[in-house]
N, C-alpha and C positions, 0 to 999 in steps of 0.2 A: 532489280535486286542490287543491292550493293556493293562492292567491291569487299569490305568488309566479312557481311553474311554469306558470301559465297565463298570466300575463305575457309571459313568458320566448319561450313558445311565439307568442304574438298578435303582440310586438314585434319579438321576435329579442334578442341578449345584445349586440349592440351598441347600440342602442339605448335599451337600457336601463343599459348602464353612463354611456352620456352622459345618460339624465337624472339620473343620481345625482351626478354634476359637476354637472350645470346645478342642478340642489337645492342643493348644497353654495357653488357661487358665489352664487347667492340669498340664504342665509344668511350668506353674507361681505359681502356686496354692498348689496344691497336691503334687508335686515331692520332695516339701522341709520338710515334715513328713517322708519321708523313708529317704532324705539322710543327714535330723538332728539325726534320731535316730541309720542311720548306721555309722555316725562318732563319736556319744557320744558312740556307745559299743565297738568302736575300742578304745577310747581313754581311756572307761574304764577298760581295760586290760592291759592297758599299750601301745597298739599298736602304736599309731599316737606319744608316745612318744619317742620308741625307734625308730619308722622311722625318727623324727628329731633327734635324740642323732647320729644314726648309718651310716643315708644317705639313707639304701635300705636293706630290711627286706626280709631273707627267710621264705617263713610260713609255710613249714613242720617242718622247725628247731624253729620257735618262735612257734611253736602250741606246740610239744615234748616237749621242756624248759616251757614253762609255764602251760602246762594242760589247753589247749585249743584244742575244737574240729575242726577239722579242714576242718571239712564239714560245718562247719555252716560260719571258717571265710572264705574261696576260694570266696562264693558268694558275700560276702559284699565287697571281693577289688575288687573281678571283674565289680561289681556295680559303685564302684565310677572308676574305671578303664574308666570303659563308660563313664561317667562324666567328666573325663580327672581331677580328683580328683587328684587318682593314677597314675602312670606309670610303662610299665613292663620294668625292665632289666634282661634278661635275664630268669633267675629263683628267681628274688625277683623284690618287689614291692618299688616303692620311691614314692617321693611326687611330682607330677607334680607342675607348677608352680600356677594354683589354691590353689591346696592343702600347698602348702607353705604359702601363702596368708591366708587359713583357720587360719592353725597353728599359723603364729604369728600373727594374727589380730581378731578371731572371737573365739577364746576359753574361756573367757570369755561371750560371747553372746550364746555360745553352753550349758555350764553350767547354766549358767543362766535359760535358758530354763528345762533343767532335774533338776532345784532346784523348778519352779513351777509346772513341768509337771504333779504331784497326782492332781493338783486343776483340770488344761484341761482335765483330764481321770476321773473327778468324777464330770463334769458338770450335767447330768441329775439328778444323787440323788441332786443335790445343788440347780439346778433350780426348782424340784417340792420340795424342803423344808424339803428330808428326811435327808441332811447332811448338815455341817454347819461347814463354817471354822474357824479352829481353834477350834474344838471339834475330828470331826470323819476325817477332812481333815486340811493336813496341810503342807506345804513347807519345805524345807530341809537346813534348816540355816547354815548349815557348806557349802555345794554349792551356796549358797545366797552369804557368805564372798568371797568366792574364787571366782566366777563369778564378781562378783561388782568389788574386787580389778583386777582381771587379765583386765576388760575392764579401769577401772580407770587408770591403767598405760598408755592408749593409749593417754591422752589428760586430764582429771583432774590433777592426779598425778604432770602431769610436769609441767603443766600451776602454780598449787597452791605453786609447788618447788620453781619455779621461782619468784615469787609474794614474796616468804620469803626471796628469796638470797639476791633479791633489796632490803628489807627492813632491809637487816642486821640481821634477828633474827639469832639468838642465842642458846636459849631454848624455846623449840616446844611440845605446849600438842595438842596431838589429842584425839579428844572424838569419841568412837565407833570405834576405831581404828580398829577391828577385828585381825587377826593377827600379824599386826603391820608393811605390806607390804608399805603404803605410808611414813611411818617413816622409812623405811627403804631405800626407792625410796631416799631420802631426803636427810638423811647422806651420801649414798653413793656418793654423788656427791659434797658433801660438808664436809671437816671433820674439820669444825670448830663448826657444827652445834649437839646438845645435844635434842634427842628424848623422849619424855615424851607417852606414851600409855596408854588408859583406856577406857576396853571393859569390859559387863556384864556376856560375854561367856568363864568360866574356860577351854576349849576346845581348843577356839584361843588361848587364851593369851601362853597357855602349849607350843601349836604347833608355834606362832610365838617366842619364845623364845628359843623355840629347835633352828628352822632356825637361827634367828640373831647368835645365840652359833656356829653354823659351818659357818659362813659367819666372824667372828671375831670383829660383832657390838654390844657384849653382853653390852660392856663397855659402849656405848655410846646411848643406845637406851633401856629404861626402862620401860616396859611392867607390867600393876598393874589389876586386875581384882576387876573391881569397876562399881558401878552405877551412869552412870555421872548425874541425878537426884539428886543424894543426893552429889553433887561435891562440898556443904560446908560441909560438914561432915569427906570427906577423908582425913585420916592423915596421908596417903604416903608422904615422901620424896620430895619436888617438889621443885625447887628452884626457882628465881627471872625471872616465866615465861615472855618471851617479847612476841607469838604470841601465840594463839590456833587458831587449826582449827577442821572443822566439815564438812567431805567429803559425800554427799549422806547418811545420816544417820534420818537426822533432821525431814523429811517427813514421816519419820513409827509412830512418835508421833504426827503427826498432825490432829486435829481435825478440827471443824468446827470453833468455835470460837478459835482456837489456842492457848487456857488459857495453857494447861503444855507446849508447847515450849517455851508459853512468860515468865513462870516462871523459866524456864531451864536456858532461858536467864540472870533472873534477878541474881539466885543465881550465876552466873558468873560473871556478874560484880559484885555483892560483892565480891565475891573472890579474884577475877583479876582485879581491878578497871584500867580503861587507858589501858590496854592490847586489843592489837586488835584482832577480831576474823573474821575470815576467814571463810564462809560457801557457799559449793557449792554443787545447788541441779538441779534437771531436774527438767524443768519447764512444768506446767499443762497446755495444749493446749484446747479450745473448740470442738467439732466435726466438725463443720464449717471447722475451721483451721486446722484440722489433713484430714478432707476430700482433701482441696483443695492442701497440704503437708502432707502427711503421712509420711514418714520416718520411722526410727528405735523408735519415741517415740510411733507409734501407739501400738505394743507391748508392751512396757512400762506401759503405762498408761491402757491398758488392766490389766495386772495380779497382776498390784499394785491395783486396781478397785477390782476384784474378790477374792483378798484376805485381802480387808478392810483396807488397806494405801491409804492416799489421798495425791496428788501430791500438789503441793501449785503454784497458779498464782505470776508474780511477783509483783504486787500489793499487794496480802497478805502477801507471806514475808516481804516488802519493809513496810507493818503498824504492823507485830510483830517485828520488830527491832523497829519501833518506840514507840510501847508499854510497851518494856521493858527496854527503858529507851537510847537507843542509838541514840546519838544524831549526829554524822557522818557517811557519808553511802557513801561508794562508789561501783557501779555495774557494774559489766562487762557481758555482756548479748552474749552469744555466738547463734547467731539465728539459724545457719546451723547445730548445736545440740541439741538445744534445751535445754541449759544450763545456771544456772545463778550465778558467784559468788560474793559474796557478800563483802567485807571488812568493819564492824563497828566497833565502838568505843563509 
């Protein structure tokens, strides 16, 4: 008798067609908590790194070099092994072609996740009111920059590069720049083009400055640690700016009535009078709308939600540019991402 037909016969064919749904929602559902958090501890040991640098990684020899336990790592490749994450050669592990796919496309969306992940592990104290974010719980803003920028290279980054090359700029301020990764995206592909940077975080600005210094953009990409709030006050160096831009940033200050964006704005055009700016942000969807497409913003707009940023509809952008005084607008509305950039003047 089968293993099968005696099931069949023990359970009944109802019940056994619902555990084959409940198997299959488990592996929609559930499987993607072990095998986000088996890639973010690979990645943070360096693992997944040197598997890209090297091709295919011994791990009794990377466990010995690194002071790793080597019982803890065998199960995790063997896990995405299964997966077809990894692949065996021989006596080392490489990246299957999934896993290559993770690596240059979703390490960004990985960190990302381990930069919110204290909020999702301290939901019960938050939901009955013993913790409260941004006191007892709080996000990892150095994994926030580096997450945001490593996904923004896949499709902001290059879209908003492009947007400048056509328009000829020249010299380029970014606000909130964090590292100074998109200023960087930017020159490199253009060296007529002069980088302006201004982040609030002494951390980035440190660490993208180290970077531009071994890449050879020290010269040409100028990284200042400033509150672009008070951006009439800064007495940095900045010459006869032609663009600014503002990538994913503009929404952590968003309120309800959008008074300090529309004011952020305002002191910019004094500044920059006729200088065009560039802002490109994920746009707020209804539930309705995220029901009937959910995509990658339903995440999104979750852990910006639970940790007190509010996404902005394009209608409310599209009437805080008009509040603060800007009278040309052009939009390019990216649906299938759920993205919107902005160009005013």
């Amino acid at each position: 008798m089968s293993a099968l037909y005696w099931l069949l016969r023990q359970l009944g064919l109802r019940h056994i067609v619902r555990l084959n749904k409940a198997k299959r929602l488990s592996d929609r559902f559930i499987r993607g908590f072990y095998v986000t958090h088996a890639l973010l501890g690979l990645a943070s040991v360096g693992f997944l790194q040197e598997l890209g640098d090297q091709g295919s990684v011994d791990l009794a020899e990377f466990a010995s070099r690194e002071g790793i336990d080597l019982e803890i790592l065998t199960p995790l490749c063997e896990y995405l092994y299964g997966l077809k994450i990894l692949r065996w050669e021989g006596q080392r592990y490489a990246l299957d072609t999934t896993g290559e796919l993770i690596s240059d496309m979703l390490m960004g969306a990985l960190l990302s996740v381990q930069a919110y992940a204290n909020i999702l592990y301290h939901l019960e104290p938050l939901l009955r009111g013993q913790e409260h974010y941004g006191s007892e719980v709080r996000r990892r803003p150095r994994l926030v920059a580096e997450g945001s920028g490593l996904s923004a290279q896949l499709l902001a980054f290059p879209l908003v590069a492009s947007l400048l090359r056509k328009k000829g700029s020249r010299h380029v301020l970014d606000l909130a720049c964090g590292d100074g990764t998109f200023l960087e995206v930017l020159c490199s592909h253009d060296d007529r083009i002069t980088g302006y940077g201004l982040d609030i975080a002494p951390e980035a600005i440190e660490l993208g400055r180290r970077r531009l210094a071994t890449r050879g953009l020290e010269d040409r990409i100028h990284l200042f640690v400033a509150d672009m709030f008070r951006i009439d006050e800064i007495t940095y160096p900045l010459p006869e700016i032609d663009a600014i831009t503002c990538i994913y940033a503009l929404h952590e200050f968003l309120t309800e009535n959008g008074e300090q964006v529309v004011e952020l704005l305002r002191k910019l055009r004094g500044r920059f009078p006729q200088t065009p700016l560039i802002v490109c942000e994920v746009i707020r969807h209804s539930p309705d709308e995220l029901r009937r497409k959910p995509g990658g913003l339903l995440e999104i707009q979750l852990v910006h939600a639970l940790s007190g940023q509010r996404l902005g509809t394009r209608q409310e952008w599209r009437e805080i540019f008009r509040r603060a005084g800007f009278t040309e607008m052009e939009e390019r509305y990216l649906g299938f991402v759920r993205t919107d950039i902005f160009t005013v003047r």
